[in-house]
N, C-alpha and C positions, 0 to 999 in steps of 0.2 A: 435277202437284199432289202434295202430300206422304198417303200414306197417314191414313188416320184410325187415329188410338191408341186401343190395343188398352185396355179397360178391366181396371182395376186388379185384381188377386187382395185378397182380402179373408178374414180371421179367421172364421170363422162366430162367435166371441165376441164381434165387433165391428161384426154386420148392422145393429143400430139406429141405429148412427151414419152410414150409406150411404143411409137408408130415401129412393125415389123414382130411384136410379141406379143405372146398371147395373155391375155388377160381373161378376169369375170367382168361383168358389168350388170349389177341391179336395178330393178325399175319398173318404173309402168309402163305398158304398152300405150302409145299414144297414137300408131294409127298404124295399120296391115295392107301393105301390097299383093297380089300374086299373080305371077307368070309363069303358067307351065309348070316347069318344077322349080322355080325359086319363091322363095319366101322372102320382101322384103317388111321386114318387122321393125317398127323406128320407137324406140326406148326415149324416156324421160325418167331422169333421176335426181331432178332439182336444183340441179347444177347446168345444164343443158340437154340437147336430143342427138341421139345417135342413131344411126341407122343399122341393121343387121343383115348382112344377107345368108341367107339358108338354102341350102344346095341341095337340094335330095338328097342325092348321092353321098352326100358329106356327114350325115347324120342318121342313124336310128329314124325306120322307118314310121316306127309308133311316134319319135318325137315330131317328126315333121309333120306329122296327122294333126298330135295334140299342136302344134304351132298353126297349123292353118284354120282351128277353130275357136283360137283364142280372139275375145272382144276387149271390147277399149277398157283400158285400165284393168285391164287384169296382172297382178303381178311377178312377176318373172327375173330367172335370172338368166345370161346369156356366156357362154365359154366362147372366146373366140381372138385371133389374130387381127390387132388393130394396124388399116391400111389408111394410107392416103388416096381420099377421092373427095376430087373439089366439086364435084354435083352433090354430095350429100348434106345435108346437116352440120353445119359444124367442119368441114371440111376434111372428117375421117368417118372410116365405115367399118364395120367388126364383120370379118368371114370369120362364120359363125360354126360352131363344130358341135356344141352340144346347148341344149336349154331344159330347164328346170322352172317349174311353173311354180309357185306359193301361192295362189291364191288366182281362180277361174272365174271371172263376171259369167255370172249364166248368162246366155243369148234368150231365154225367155225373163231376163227383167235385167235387161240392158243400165248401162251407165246413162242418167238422164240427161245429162250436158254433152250435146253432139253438135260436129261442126254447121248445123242447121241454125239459122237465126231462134232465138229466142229471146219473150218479153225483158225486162229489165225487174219483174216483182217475181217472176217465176228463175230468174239466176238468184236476189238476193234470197230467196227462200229455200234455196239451194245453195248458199256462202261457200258449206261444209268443203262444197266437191268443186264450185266455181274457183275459188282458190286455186286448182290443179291447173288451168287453162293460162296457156303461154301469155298474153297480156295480162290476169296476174297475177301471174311470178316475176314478170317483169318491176311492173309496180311495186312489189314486197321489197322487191332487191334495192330499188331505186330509196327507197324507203329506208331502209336498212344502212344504206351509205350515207343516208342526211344524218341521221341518229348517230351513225359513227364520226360522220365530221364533224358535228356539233359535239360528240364529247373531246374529242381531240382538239378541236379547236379552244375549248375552255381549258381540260387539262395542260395545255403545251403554253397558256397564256398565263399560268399561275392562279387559276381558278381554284377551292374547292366545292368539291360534289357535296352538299348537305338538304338530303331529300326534306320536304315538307308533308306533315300529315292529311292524311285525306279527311278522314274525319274533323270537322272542325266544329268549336262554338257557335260561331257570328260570319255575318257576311261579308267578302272583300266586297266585290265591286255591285253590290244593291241587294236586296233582300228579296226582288219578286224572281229571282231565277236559280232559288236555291231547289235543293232535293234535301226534302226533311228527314231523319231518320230517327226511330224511337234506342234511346241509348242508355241502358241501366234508368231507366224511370224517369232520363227530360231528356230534351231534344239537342241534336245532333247536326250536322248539314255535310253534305258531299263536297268537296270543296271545290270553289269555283279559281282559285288560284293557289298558288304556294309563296306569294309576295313575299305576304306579310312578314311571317316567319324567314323568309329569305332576308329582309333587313335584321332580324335580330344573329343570324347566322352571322352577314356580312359586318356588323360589328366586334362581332367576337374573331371574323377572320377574313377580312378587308377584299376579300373578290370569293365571291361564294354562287353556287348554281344550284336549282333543285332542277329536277328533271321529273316530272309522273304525270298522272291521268287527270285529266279536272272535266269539272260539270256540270254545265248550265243547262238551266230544268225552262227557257225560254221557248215557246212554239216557235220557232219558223221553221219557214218549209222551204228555206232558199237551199240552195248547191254548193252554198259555203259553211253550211252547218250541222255539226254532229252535238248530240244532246253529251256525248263521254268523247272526249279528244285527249292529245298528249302536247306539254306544253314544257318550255324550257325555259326558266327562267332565273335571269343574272343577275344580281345585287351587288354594287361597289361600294364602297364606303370613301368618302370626300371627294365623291365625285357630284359632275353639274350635265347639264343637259349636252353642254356641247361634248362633253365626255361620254355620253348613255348614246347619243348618235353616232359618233367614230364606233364604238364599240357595235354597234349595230350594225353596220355598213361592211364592216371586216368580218361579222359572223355571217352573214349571208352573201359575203363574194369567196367564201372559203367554202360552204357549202355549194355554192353552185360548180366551184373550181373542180373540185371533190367530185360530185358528180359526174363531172363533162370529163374527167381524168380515169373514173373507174366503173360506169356504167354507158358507155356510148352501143354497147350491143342492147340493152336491156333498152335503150330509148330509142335505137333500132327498130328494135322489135314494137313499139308504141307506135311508128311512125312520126317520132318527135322531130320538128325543126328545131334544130340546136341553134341555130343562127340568131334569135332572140336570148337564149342564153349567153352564146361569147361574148355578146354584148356588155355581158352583169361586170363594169371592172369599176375600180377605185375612182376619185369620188363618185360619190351620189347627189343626183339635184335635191337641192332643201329649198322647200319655199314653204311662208306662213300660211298659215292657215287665212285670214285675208286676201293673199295672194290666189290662196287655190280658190277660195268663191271668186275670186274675179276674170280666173280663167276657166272655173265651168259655165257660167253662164255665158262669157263674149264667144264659149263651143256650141251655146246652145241650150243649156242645162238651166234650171228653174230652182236652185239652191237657194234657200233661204238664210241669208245671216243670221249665225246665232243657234244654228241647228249642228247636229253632226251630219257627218257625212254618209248618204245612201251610199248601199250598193253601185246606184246607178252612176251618182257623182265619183266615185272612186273610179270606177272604170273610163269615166270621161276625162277624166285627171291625168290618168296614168298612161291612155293613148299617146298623152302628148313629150312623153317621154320615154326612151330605149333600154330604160334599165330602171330598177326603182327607185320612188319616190320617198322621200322624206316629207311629211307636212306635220310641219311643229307650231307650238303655241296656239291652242283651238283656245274657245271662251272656255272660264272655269265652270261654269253652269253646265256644261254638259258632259264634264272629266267627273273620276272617282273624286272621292272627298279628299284625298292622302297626296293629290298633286302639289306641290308647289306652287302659287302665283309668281307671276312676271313682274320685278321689283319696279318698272316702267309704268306697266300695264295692269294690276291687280287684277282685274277682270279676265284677265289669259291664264291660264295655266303653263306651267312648263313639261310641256308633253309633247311627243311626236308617235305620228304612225308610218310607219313604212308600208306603202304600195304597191303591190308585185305590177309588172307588167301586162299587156295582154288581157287584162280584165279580169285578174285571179281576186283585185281585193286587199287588203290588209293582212298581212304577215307577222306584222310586230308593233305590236302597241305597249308604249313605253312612258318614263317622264322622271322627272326629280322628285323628290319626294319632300312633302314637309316635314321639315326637323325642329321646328319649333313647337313647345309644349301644348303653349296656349291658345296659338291656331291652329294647331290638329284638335283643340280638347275643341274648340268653337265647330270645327266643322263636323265631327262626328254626332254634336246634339244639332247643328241645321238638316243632316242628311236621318235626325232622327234614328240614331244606331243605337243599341245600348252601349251604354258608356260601361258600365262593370266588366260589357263581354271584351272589352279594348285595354284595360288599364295594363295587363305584360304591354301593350302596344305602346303605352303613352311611358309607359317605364323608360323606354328604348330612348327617349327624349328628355328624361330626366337626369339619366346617368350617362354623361359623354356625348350628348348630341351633335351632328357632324350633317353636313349636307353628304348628301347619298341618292345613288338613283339606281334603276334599271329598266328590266323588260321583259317582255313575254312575247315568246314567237310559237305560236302553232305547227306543228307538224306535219298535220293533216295538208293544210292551206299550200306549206311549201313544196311539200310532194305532188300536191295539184297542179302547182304551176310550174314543176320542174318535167314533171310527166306530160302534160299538157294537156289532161283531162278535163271532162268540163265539171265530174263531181267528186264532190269529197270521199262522199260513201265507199270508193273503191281504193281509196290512200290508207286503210284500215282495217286489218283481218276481217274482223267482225263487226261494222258499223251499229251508231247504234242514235236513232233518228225518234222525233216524235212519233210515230209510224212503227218503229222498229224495233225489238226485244228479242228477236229468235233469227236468226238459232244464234 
């Protein structure tokens, strides 16, 4: 006679579709009840937690021995009949008939991450295994859905994906916050954006997106910054500012739509008030930059004209609004060289940032771009660049020049403010900070 089949391995995000059969379920032990003779053992398998009940009587007497000695994270499989019980986990529970152990955390050198408070420099020196802990997995996942709406949102809009290299010649936005690398015998740079070459894509195929890692080598030590982050950036061809803002306004109320539609247990689990999110809908307040110094200081605020904007001004800005801000046309003096001026205004650039709510900060910093030859060739020698390392760049303006613009939205930054965290470090498997290199 033919052996009986072995019952199916299952999802623990997929128990209530099993509910009355018996399934496996794989995983780590994430935390051991006991009562007498039951064992309640609650499983994590990165999809969610299930809970296990072990019956003495219902198992092998050596397994319930080896189950009632098993420590955190130790990893395990479990044979059992999935039921419905709205006290547990998840809202189903495994009467449990057999377990199978792979791998035993010894009880003398314990899993270091225990539901004890610990510092904040002893989890990140511990990433490896802080990762395992339900707030984040939560954050990964949450994480994981921006990155997916943001590709879908560019693909479904007639975007193409045209990655930019990390390694670069020259610098996009200034020279003192490169990372230099030695590259076949001359120098190399980590790249601080994928722009540039995003307008050269976006001419050859008129809505184009690079998506990768960039990297500014600047000190700070604030909570909105990572020395290596992930950055999305979109490049149109005949487009203008007021084009580079709608376009902006619709990628980050699809992401937060995205989110609020496929992670409300994950923000759950954060303890996220979403009620600042339903907020995020079509339009967005735009006001000048002029405007915005004159409603930080009548808040309170000590902005100086002519400056950018702190930290601390962005957050006084953005109080005063339920959803984010748009502030467009700052001075040219303190934009990238590659902006366009304001045909009004010279002095303005045409650029905007977008401001999360809440006091998350800047998300998306963006603008038109100059398309004329002769003042991009002028502002690359005032901003002191070399000009040899730019000539593919001023080609782009020689051959079919077209007004064009985009943006760049950080990842990091919008996972902070969709999670509601107060730092970056934790929107990022493995952050990676002035301070920080390991693991």
């Amino acid at each position: 006679m033919a052996s009986e089949a072995a019952p199916p391995f299952i999802e623990i995000r997929h128990a209530g579709e099993h509910a009355g059969q018996e399934v496996r379920v794989r995983g780590w032990l994430y935390n051991l009840r006991e009562s007498g003779k039951l064992l309640f053992p609650i499983l994590r398998d990165g999809t969610g937690l299930m809970q296990a009940v072990l019956f003495k009587k219902n198992v092998p007497e050596a397994v319930f021995e080896q189950a009632r000695h098993l420590t955190q994270e130790s990893s395990l499989e479990i044979r059992g009949v999935v039921r419905a019980e709205l006290r547990a986990p998840g809202g189903f529970e495994l009467d449990a008939r057999d377990l199978t152990v792979y791998d035993a955390v010894p009880a003398e050198h314990p899993y270091p991450i225990t539901p004890k408070e610990h510092g904040i420099e002893f989890l990140m020196e511990h990433r490896h295994l802080w990762l395992r802990s339900q707030r984040q997995v939560a954050i990964l996942r949450i994480r994981h859905q921006v990155i997916r709406a943001v590709r879908e949102f560019f693909d479904n809009d007639g975007f193409i994906l045209a990655d930019a290299p990390i390694l670069t010649p020259a610098a996009c936005e200034g020279t003192s916050t490169l990372f230099e690398v030695e590259y076949f015998g001359d120098k190399a740079y980590l790249t601080q954006s994928g722009q540039l070459y995003a307008e050269a894509t976006a001419m050859a195929l008129g809505k184009t997106y690079c998506f990768g890692p960039t990297f500014r080598a600047e000190k700070s030590k604030t909570r909105r910054h990572l020395t290596e982050f992930w950055m999305v950036e979109p490049e149109v061809a005949f487009a203008q500012l007021d084009d580079v803002m709608h376009l902006a306004e619709r990628l980050v109320a699809h992401v937060v739509t995205s989110v609020l539609a496929h992670c409300r247990s994950d923000l759950a689990a954060l303890e996220r008030n979403t009620a600042p999110l339903e907020n995020v809908a079509l339009p967005f307040p735009r006001i000048t930059y002029d405007e915005a110094v004159e409603r930080i200081r009548a808040a309170g605020g000590t902005m100086e004209y002519g400056t950018d904007l702190g930290g601390g001004d962005e957050t006084i800005l953005a109080q005063q609004f339920d959803r984010p801000v748009m502030v467009h046309r700052y001075p040219a003096k303190v934009k990238a060289f590659y902006m366009q001026p304001d045909a009004e205004r010279p002095d303005l650039a045409l650029c905007v940032d977008m401001l999360a709510p809440e006091g998350y900060g800047e998300v998306i910093g963006g603008s038109q771009r100059i398309h004329d030859l002769e003042l991009l060739r002028a502002r690359i020698r005032e901003q002191n660049l070399p000009e040899e390392a730019f000539g593919w760049y001023l080609d782009l303006r020689r051959f079919g020049t077209v007004p064009h613009g985009g943006f760049g939205m950080g990842i990091e930054r919008v996972v902070a403010w969709l999670c509601g965290i107060e730092h970056v470090r934790e929107t990022i498997p493995f952050p990676r900070t002035i301070y920080r290199l390991f693991p």
